[in-house]
C-alpha positions in Angstrom: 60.8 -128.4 -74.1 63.9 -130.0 -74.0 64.5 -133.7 -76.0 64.6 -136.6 -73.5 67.3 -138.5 -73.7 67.6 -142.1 -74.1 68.8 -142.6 -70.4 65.8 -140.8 -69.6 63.3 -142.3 -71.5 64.2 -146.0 -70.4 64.4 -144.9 -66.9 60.8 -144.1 -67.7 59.1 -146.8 -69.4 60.8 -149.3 -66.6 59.4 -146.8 -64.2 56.0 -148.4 -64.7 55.2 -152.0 -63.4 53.5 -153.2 -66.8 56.3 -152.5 -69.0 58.8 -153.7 -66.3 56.8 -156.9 -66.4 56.6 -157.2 -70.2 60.2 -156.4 -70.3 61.0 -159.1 -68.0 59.0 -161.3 -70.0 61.3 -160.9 -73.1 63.8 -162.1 -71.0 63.4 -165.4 -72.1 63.1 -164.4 -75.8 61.0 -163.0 -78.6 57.3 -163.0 -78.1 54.1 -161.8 -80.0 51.7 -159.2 -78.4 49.2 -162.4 -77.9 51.8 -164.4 -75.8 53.3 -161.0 -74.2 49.7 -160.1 -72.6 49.4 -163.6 -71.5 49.2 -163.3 -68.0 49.0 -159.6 -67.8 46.3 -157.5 -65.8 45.8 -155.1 -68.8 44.2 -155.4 -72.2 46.1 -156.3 -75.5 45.4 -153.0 -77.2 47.5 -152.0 -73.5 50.0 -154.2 -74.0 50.1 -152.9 -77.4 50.7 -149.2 -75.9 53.3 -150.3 -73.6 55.2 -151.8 -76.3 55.0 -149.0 -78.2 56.9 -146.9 -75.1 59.5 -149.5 -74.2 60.0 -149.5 -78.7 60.4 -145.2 -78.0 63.2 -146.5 -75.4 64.8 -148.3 -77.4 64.6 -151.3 -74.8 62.6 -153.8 -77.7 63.0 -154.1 -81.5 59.9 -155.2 -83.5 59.8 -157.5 -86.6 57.1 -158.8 -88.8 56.8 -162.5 -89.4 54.1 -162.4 -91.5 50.7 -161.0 -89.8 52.7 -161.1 -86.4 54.6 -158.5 -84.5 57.4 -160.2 -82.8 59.0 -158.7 -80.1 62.5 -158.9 -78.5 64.9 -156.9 -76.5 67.3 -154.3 -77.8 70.6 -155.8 -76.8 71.8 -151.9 -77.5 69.6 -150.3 -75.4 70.3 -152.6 -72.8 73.6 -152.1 -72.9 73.3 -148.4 -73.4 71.1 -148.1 -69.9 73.6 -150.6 -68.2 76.6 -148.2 -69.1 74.1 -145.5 -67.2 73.9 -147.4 -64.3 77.3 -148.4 -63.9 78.4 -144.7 -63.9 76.7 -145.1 -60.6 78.2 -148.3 -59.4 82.0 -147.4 -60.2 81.4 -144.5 -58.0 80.4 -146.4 -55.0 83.2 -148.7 -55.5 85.5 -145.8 -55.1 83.4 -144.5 -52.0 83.9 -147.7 -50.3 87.3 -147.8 -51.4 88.4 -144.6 -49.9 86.4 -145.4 -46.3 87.7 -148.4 -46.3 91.5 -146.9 -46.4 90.3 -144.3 -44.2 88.9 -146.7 -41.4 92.3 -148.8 -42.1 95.0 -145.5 -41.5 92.6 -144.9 -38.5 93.1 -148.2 -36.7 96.7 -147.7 -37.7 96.9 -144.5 -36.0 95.1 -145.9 -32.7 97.8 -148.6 -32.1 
Protein backbone atom coordinates (compact mmCIF):
# COMPACT_ATOMS: atom_id res chain seq x y z
CA UNK A 1 0.00 0.00 0.00
CA UNK A 2 1.31 3.15 -1.04
CA UNK A 3 2.32 6.03 1.87
CA UNK A 4 -0.25 8.84 1.99
CA UNK A 5 0.98 11.86 1.61
CA UNK A 6 0.61 14.86 3.73
CA UNK A 7 -1.76 16.58 1.22
CA UNK A 8 -3.65 13.52 1.37
CA UNK A 9 -3.95 12.96 4.79
CA UNK A 10 -5.12 16.58 5.75
CA UNK A 11 -7.54 16.44 2.97
CA UNK A 12 -8.79 13.56 5.13
CA UNK A 13 -8.98 14.37 8.53
CA UNK A 14 -10.89 17.88 7.31
CA UNK A 15 -13.03 15.53 5.37
CA UNK A 16 -14.91 14.73 8.49
CA UNK A 17 -17.23 17.36 10.24
CA UNK A 18 -15.75 16.59 13.91
CA UNK A 19 -12.28 17.35 13.15
CA UNK A 20 -13.32 20.19 10.82
CA UNK A 21 -15.12 21.59 13.86
CA UNK A 22 -12.32 20.97 16.41
CA UNK A 23 -9.93 22.42 13.89
CA UNK A 24 -12.03 25.50 13.62
CA UNK A 25 -12.06 25.72 17.19
CA UNK A 26 -8.23 26.11 17.49
CA UNK A 27 -8.76 28.95 15.39
CA UNK A 28 -8.90 31.15 18.17
CA UNK A 29 -5.90 29.50 19.95
CA UNK A 30 -4.59 26.59 21.99
CA UNK A 31 -7.08 24.52 23.88
CA UNK A 32 -7.10 21.39 26.12
CA UNK A 33 -9.05 18.23 25.19
CA UNK A 34 -11.67 19.38 28.12
CA UNK A 35 -12.32 22.81 26.51
CA UNK A 36 -11.93 21.29 22.76
CA UNK A 37 -15.03 18.82 23.43
CA UNK A 38 -16.85 21.59 24.93
CA UNK A 39 -19.73 21.84 22.80
CA UNK A 40 -19.04 18.90 20.75
CA UNK A 41 -21.67 16.02 19.95
CA UNK A 42 -19.03 13.23 20.66
CA UNK A 43 -17.31 11.93 23.77
CA UNK A 44 -13.81 13.20 25.09
CA UNK A 45 -12.11 9.78 24.58
CA UNK A 46 -13.62 10.91 20.62
CA UNK A 47 -12.32 14.05 20.71
CA UNK A 48 -9.29 12.46 21.86
CA UNK A 49 -9.26 10.22 18.58
CA UNK A 50 -9.83 13.01 16.38
CA UNK A 51 -6.96 14.84 17.70
CA UNK A 52 -4.93 12.12 17.29
CA UNK A 53 -5.78 12.12 13.24
CA UNK A 54 -5.67 15.85 12.72
CA UNK A 55 -1.77 15.34 15.02
CA UNK A 56 -1.13 12.29 11.93
CA UNK A 57 -1.90 15.44 9.58
CA UNK A 58 0.09 17.47 10.81
CA UNK A 59 -2.75 20.18 11.03
CA UNK A 60 -2.16 20.42 15.34
CA UNK A 61 0.96 20.20 17.58
CA UNK A 62 0.48 18.87 21.12
CA UNK A 63 2.41 20.10 24.32
CA UNK A 64 2.30 19.15 27.86
CA UNK A 65 1.66 21.80 30.53
CA UNK A 66 1.84 19.68 33.26
CA UNK A 67 -1.08 16.95 33.48
CA UNK A 68 -2.64 18.81 30.32
CA UNK A 69 -2.45 18.21 26.64
CA UNK A 70 -2.65 21.53 25.03
CA UNK A 71 -3.46 21.75 21.62
CA UNK A 72 -2.78 24.29 18.77
CA UNK A 73 -2.53 24.46 15.13
CA UNK A 74 0.52 23.59 12.98
CA UNK A 75 1.18 26.86 11.28
CA UNK A 76 3.36 24.40 8.86
CA UNK A 77 0.84 22.18 8.00
CA UNK A 78 -1.35 24.85 7.37
CA UNK A 79 0.69 26.44 5.17
CA UNK A 80 1.73 23.23 3.57
CA UNK A 81 -2.15 22.36 2.60
CA UNK A 82 -2.67 26.08 1.62
CA UNK A 83 0.25 25.80 -0.96
CA UNK A 84 -1.93 22.55 -2.12
CA UNK A 85 -4.84 24.45 -2.69
CA UNK A 86 -3.48 27.34 -4.25
CA UNK A 87 -1.94 25.05 -7.01
CA UNK A 88 -5.59 24.97 -7.74
CA UNK A 89 -6.48 28.59 -7.53
CA UNK A 90 -3.43 30.00 -9.75
CA UNK A 91 -4.86 27.67 -12.34
CA UNK A 92 -8.21 29.16 -12.47
CA UNK A 93 -6.86 32.59 -12.47
CA UNK A 94 -5.09 31.70 -15.67
CA UNK A 95 -8.48 29.95 -17.03
CA UNK A 96 -10.26 33.09 -16.44
CA UNK A 97 -7.53 35.03 -17.77
CA UNK A 98 -7.36 33.41 -21.08
CA UNK A 99 -11.46 33.51 -21.60
CA UNK A 100 -11.44 36.63 -20.66
CA UNK A 101 -8.88 37.73 -23.66
CA UNK A 102 -10.68 35.33 -25.68
CA UNK A 103 -14.25 36.89 -25.16
CA UNK A 104 -12.26 40.42 -25.58
CA UNK A 105 -10.36 39.53 -29.34
CA UNK A 106 -14.00 38.25 -30.06
CA UNK A 107 -15.85 41.40 -29.53
CA UNK A 108 -12.97 42.98 -31.32
CA UNK A 109 -13.37 40.82 -34.22
CA UNK A 110 -17.36 41.49 -34.38
CA UNK A 111 -17.01 45.27 -34.73
Amino acid sequence: MNALKLDDLALNALGDPTRRSIFEKLEKGPLSVVHIADGLPVTRSAVSQHLKVLKEARLITMKQEGTRSIYSINQEGLIALRNYLDRFWDEALENFKQLAETTEKQKTIKK
